[in-house]
N, C-alpha and C positions, 0 to 999 in steps of 0.2 A: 504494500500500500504506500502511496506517495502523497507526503503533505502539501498541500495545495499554497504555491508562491513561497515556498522556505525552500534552497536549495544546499547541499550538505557538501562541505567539502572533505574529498574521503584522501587523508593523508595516512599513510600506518606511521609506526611508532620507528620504526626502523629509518624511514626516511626525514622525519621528524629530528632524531637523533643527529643525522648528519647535517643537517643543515644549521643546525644547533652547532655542532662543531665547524664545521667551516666557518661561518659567521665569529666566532668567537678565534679561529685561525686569524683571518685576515685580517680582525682587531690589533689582534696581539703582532702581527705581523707591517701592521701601518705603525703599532709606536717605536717596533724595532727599527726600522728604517727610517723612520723620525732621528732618533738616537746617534746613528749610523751619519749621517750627514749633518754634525755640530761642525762648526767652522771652522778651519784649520789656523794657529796661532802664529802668523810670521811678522817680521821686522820690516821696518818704513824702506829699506833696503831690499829686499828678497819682494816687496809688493806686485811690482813691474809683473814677474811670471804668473803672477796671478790673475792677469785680468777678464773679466768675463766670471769670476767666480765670487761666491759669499765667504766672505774672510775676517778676521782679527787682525787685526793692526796692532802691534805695541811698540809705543815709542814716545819720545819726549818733544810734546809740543812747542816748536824753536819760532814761533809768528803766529801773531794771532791778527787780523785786519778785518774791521766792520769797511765796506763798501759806502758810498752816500748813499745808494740804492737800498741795504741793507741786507747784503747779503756780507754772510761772516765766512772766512778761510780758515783754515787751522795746516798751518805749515809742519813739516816731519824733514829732517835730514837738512835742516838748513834755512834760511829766512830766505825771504823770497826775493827774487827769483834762482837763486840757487837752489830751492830745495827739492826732497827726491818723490816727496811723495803729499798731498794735502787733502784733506775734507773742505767739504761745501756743504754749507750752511745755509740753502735759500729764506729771502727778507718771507715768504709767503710761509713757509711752514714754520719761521720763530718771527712773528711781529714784534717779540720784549726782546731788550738785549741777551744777550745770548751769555753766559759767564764766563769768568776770564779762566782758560786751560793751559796761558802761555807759561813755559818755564815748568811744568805740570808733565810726567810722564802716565800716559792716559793707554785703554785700548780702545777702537774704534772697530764696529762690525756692522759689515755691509758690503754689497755688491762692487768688485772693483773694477770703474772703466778708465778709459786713456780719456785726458783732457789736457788740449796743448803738448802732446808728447810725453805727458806726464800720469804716472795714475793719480786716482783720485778717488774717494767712497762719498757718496751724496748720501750727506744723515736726513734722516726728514723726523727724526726725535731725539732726546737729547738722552734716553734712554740706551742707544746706541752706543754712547761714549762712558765710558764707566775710567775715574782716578783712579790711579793705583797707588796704593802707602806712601812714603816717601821710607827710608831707609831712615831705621830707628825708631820708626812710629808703628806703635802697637796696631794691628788689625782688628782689634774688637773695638767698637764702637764705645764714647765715654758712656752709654747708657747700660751696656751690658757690662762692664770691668764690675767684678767681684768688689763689694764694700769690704772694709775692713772692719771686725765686731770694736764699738765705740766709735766708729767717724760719722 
């Protein structure tokens, strides 16, 4: 007998099962290869072979120059126009000043293309650019450093 406008979708258990797993395969298989292509860490020097790829930058920001326009540079291997490698800073994706990195050794991650013969990583947030310590300064933040019992 057949219920009138209800129709039953007939799956067994068996095929249920696998689709079950596959699905939870190609999960576990998208964060892997997520994982698999973190950005590779080179030097304002080594950038050049890089281009056309997503990269880390680290090195010691040597110029920093806001445009009239407002677009910011951040110079690498040298002030400019000697240097070997720089970030762009478009005036449209930071309308507020941009803060000062100069003299600051920093890493920078993002897509690296040739501009003027030169590479270059276009930040479009400033999340992108992350300080790093300076030498002798603790890596825990003052909020996290252990009190001492009575201070």
């Amino acid at each position: 007998m057949r219920r009138k406008g209800v129709r039953f979708l007939s799956i067994s258990k068996g095929r249920m099962i696998r689709f079950i797993v596959l699905g939870l395969g190609l999960a576990c298989g998208g964060l892997l290869a997520e994982e698999a292509v973190a950005p590779v860490v080179v030097t304002s020097t080594e950038v050049a072979a890089h281009v056309g790829k997503q990269v880390t930058v680290r090195g010691k920001v040597e110029g920093q120059k806001t445009s009239k326009s407002g677009h910011t540079y951040l110079n690498f291997g040298g002030r400019y126009p000697n240097h070997v490698f720089s970030c762009f800073l478009s005036a449209k994706n930071f309308p507020e000043a941009v803060p000062s990195f100069e003299g600051k050794e920093v890493e920078v991650t993002g897509l690296v293309t040739m501009y003027e013969n030169k590479p270059q990583i276009e930040v479009s947030a400033l999340s992108q650019i992350r300080v790093l310590p300076e030498e002798g300064e603790s890596k825990e933040s003052p909020a996290t450093k252990p009190t001492e019992p009575g201070s």
